[in-house]
C-alpha positions, 0 to 999 in steps of 0.5 A: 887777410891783411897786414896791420900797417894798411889795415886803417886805411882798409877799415876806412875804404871798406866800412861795411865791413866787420872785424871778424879776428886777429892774431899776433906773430913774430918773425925774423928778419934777414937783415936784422936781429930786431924782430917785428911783431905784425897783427893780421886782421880778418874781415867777414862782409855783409849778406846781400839782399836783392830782387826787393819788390816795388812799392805797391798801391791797391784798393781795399778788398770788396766790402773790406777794410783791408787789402789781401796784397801777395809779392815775391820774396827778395832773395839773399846771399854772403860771402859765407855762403850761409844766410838767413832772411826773415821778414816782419810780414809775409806775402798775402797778409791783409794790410790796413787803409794806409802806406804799410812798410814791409822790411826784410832782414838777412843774417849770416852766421857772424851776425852781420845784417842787411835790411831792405824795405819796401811799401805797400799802400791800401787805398780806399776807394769804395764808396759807402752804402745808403739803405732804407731810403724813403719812398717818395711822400705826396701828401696836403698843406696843413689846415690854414698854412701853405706849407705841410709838416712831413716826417719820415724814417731816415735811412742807414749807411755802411761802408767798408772801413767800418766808419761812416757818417750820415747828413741830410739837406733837411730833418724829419718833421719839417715844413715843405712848401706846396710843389715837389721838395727833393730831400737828399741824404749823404754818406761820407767815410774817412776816405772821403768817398761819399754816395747819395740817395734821395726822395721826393715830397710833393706838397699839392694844394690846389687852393680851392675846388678846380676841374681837373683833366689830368696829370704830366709827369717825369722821373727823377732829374739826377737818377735813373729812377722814375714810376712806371704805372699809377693810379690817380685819386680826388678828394674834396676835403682830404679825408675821402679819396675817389679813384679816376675811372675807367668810362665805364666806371667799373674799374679803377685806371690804371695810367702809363708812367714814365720809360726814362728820366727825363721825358714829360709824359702827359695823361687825360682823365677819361673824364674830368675830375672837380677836386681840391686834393690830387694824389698819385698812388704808384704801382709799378717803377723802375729803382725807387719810387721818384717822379715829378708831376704837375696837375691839368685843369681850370678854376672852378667858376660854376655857381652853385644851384639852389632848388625848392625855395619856398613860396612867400608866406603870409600870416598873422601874429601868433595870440597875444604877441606882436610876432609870428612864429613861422616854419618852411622846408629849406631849399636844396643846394648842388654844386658840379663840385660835389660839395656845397654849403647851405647857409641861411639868415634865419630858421625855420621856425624863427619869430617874424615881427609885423611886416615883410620880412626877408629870408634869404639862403646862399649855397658856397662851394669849396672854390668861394663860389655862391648863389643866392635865393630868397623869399618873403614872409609877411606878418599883418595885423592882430589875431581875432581882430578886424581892423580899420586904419586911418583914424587921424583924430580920437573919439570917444566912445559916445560919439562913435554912434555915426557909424550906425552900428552898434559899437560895443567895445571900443579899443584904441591900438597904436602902431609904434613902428607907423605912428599911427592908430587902429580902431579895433571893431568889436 
């Protein structure tokens, strides 16, 4: 309590204070009959709150958006001796990603108030989720292109905030070149936390038919991926598929893959394989399926054999004509490749005109390899008929009586490939 002749200076020094009451009084005075009227004023102070947390920084819970964060309370006092501290949230509620302020409030009974606040921020820092990743895809070139068109089903991402967003270095149905293509996939949430998958495409044409003794591979350069078993399969055309054997060729060989990363482990065919198509079929691997290969082997430079070429044939024209319609069983072909192709300039069965003709056959394997054999046919004179080559001068048929013999018929023939005549003899 104060009088009223300091009570401006008081409410000036002491502004954190409330007014509470006044009262009014009057008073004689011992040296004077002039009475004073004097105004006390009353002041109730401010609670005080202490012990009011630190700020805090935590991560979001597993697999949550929101961080369950706990702390102890502050605690209040006042000069009344009775407060009351509330707050507008409690300890151990889920706070959101982001910087979230806690505010406690006192009261005393006079409705005097103090107000202390403290941070809570929520961090995010769990990356996202990728599923369903690919698995690794080999496959050709398509037909007359040195690249192969490739589709596949994207894979999913989650995270934690509940947003998410999904990229990749190419789209499905693209074209890749010949080699092994690594496709990558990104997952990117608000926060920025980003994780990665990829899988591999591996384009293999060997261009033509090669000898193929075996196969180097290695796991995936960025990841502890890599195949552990594999089997191997040739093809000539794409469409049917052998596996390498076992010597015994009684069962399919079953290859050591990969025990880390980064080392090349190389494997030999008990035999080598002639093919234009190599493909490698996992059956066992660490993580994901993810390797690296390149494939042993030479060119092909093996010439195709040809067998059973016809004899030469020789014959007349058919009646009436001035060719020969003549027929033949074709030869044979083989090739180390297992593949070959038999080509021939004329078929069995073909007319030939008068002379020595030329059927020639050529066998090409898948590597552009070709052997060639041929035979002769050859067509003389015309059927029914003797005939005597050589007259220079024409005769008629009165002056044929030289040849002592009797000359019935006297036909004269002319060769228009020869300019020449024949004299056919009756």
């Amino acid at each position: 309590m104060v009088a009223s002749d300091a009570a401006q200076s008081w409410m000036l020094q002491n502004h954190d204070r409330q007014l509470s009451s006044w009262v009014w009084s009057k008073a004689s005075s011992a040296s004077s009959d002039r009475s004073a009227g004097h105004i006390f004023y009353f002041y109730d102070e401010m609670p005080t709150i202490t012990d009011t947390p630190s700020a805090i920084t935590t991560n979001t819970d597993s697999n949550s958006a929101t961080a369950a964060v706990s702390w102890t309370d502050p605690t209040a006092s006042d000069n009344s001796g009775a407060v009351t501290l509330t707050s507008d949230a409690t300890s151990g509620s889920n706070f959101p990603i982001g910087t979230n302020t806690v505010t406690f409030t006192a009261t005393d009974p006079s409705g005097n108030q103090a107000t202390v606040s403290f941070t809570i921020t929520v961090t995010d820092a769990e990356t996202p989720t990728i599923t369903g990743t690919p698995s690794a895809i080999t496959t050709d070139t398509d037909s007359n292109s040195a690249t192969a068109a490739v589709s596949w089903i994207d894979p999913t991402a989650s995270d934690n905030s509940g947003a998410v967003t999904l990229t990749s270095d190419a789209t499905s149905g693209s074209n890749f070149p010949i080699g092994t293509n690594t496709v990558t996939f990104t997952a990117t949430d608000p926060s920025g936390n980003q994780a990665t998958d990829s899988f591999t495409i591996t384009v293999t044409d060997l261009g033509e038919t090669m000898s193929v003794t075996g196969v180097q591979i290695q796991g995936r350069a960025d990841s502890g991926q890599w195949v552990t078993y594999f089997k191997v399969q040739y093809s000539n055309d794409g469409s049917s598929w052998t596996y390498v054997q076992q010597t015994n060729n009684e069962a399919d060989m079953i290859f050591d893959g990969s025990t880390n990363q980064h080392t090349v482990v190389t494997n030999l065919f008990p035999a080598e394989v002639t093919a234009a198509y190599i493909r490698i079929v996992p059956t066992a691997w660490r993580s994901h399926i993810s390797m690296r290969f390149e494939i042993l082997g030479c060119q092909d430079t093996e010439i195709p054999t040809i067998t059973d070429t016809p004899s030469a044939i020789t014959t007349n024209t058919d009646s009436n004509s001035a060719t020969a319609a003549v027929s033949w069983t074709d030869p044979t072909a083989s090739d180390n490749s297992g593949t070959v192709t038999l080509t021939s300039d004329a078929t069995s069965g073909s007319n030939f005109p008068i002379g020595t003709n030329t059927v020639t056959f050529t066998a090409t394997d898948p590597s552009g390899n070709q052997a060639t054999v041929s035979f002769t046919i050859t067509v003389s004179g015309m059927s029914g008929r003797s005939v005597e080559e050589g007259w220079s001068t024409f005769y008629a048929a009165t002056t044929l009586c030289s040849w002592n013999r009797c000359i019935c018929i006297i036909l004269i023939a002319v060769d228009f490939d020869q300019s020449c005549y024949y004299r056919i003899v009756g």
